[in-house]
C-alpha positions in Angstrom: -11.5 20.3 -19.6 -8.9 18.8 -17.3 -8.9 15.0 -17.3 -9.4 13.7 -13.6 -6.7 11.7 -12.2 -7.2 8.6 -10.0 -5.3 8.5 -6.5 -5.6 5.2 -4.4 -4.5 5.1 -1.5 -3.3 2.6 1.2 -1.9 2.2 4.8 1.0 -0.3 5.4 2.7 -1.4 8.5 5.4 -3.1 9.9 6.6 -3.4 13.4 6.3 0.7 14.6 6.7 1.6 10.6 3.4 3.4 9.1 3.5 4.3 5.5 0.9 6.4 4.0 1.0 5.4 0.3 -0.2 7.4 -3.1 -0.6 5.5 -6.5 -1.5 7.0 -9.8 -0.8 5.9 -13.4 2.2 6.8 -14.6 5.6 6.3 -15.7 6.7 3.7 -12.7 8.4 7.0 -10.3 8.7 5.7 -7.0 9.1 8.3 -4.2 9.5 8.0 -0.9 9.5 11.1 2.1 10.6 13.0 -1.5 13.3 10.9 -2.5 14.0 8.5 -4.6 13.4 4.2 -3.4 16.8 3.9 -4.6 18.2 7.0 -2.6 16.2 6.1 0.5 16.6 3.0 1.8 20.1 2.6 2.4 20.5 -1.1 0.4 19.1 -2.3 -2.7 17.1 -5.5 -0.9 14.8 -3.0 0.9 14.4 -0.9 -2.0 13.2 -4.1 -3.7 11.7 -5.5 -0.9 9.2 -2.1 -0.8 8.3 -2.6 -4.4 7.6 -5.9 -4.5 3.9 -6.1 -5.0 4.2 -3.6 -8.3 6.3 -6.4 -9.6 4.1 -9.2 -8.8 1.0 -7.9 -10.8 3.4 -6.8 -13.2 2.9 -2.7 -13.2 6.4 -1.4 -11.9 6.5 0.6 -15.2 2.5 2.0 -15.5 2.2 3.1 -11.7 3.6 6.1 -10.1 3.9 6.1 -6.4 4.5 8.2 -3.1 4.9 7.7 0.1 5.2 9.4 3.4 6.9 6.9 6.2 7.9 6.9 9.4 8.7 5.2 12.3 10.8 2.1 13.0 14.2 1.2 11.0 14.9 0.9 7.5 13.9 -3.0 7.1 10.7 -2.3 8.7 9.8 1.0 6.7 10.2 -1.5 3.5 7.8 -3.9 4.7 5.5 -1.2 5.8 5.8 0.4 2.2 5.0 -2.9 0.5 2.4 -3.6 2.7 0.6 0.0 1.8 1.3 -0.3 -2.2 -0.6 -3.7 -1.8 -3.8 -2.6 0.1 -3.9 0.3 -2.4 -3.6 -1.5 -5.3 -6.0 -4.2 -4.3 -8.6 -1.0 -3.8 -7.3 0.0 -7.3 -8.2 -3.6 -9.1 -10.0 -6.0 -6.7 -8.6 -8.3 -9.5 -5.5 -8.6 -8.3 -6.5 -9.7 -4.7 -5.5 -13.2 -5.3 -1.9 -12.4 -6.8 -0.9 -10.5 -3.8 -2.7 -12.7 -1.6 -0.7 -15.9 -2.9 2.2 -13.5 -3.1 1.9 -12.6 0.7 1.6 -9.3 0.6 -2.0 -8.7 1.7 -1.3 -9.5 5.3 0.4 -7.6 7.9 3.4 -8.8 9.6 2.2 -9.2 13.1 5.6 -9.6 14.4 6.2 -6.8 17.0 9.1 -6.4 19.8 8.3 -8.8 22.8 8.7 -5.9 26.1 11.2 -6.4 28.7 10.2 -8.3 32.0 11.1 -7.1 35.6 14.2 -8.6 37.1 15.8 -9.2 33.7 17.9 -7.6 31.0 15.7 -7.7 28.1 13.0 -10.2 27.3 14.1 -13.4 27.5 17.8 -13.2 28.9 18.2 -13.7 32.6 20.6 -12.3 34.9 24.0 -14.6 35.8 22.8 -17.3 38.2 24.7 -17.7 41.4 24.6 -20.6 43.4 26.8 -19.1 45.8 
């Protein structure tokens, strides 16, 4: 008899980021688009950033996880990442709701670009006024 492993699983994002996240007991592997957390994002604040919520209910070394990502920069892949281990773990232990929740991690970061206006350069710089 094969023993039946458990796979939660969670959708984080973060400005255009989507990560689709994995968890399953195990040794604490994280892997993300089939590298390492280390390996992939390209400083060690986003690679800490991402696992975040495994830290704050204290499993970094129990849970395996994997992710697929895409989308957006490096920064907002890491938030997007955290964002998706939180949701999934909160489906994995409704217990630990309130430590992510007080934590931050539950909610999504609703900041998003702000589009460019007509008759401008971006959105909020003007053009050089000329009074003459």
């Amino acid at each position: 008899m094969s023993a039946e492993i458990s796979i939660f699983l969670g959708t984080g994002r973060r400005k255009t980021s989507t990560a689709r996240v994995r968890l399953f007991a195990g040794t604490g592997k994280l892997v993300a688009n089939g590298r390492g957390f280390d390996t992939y994002f390209s400083h060690e604040n986003f690679a800490k950033q991402a696992s975040r919520p495994l830290s704050t209910v204290e499993l970094r070394d129990q849970i395996d996880v994997l992710v697929n990502v895409a989308g957006g920069g490096v920064s907002s892949q890491a938030g997007a990442v955290a964002h998706g281990i939180a949701r999934a773990l909160q489906k994995m232990n409704p217990a630990l709701r309130a430590a992510l929740k007080k934590e931050g991690h539950i909610k999504r970061d609703p900041r998003e670009k702000e589009r460019k206006k007509p008759g401008q350069p971006g959105a909020r710089k003007r053009f050089q006024f000329s009074k003459r």
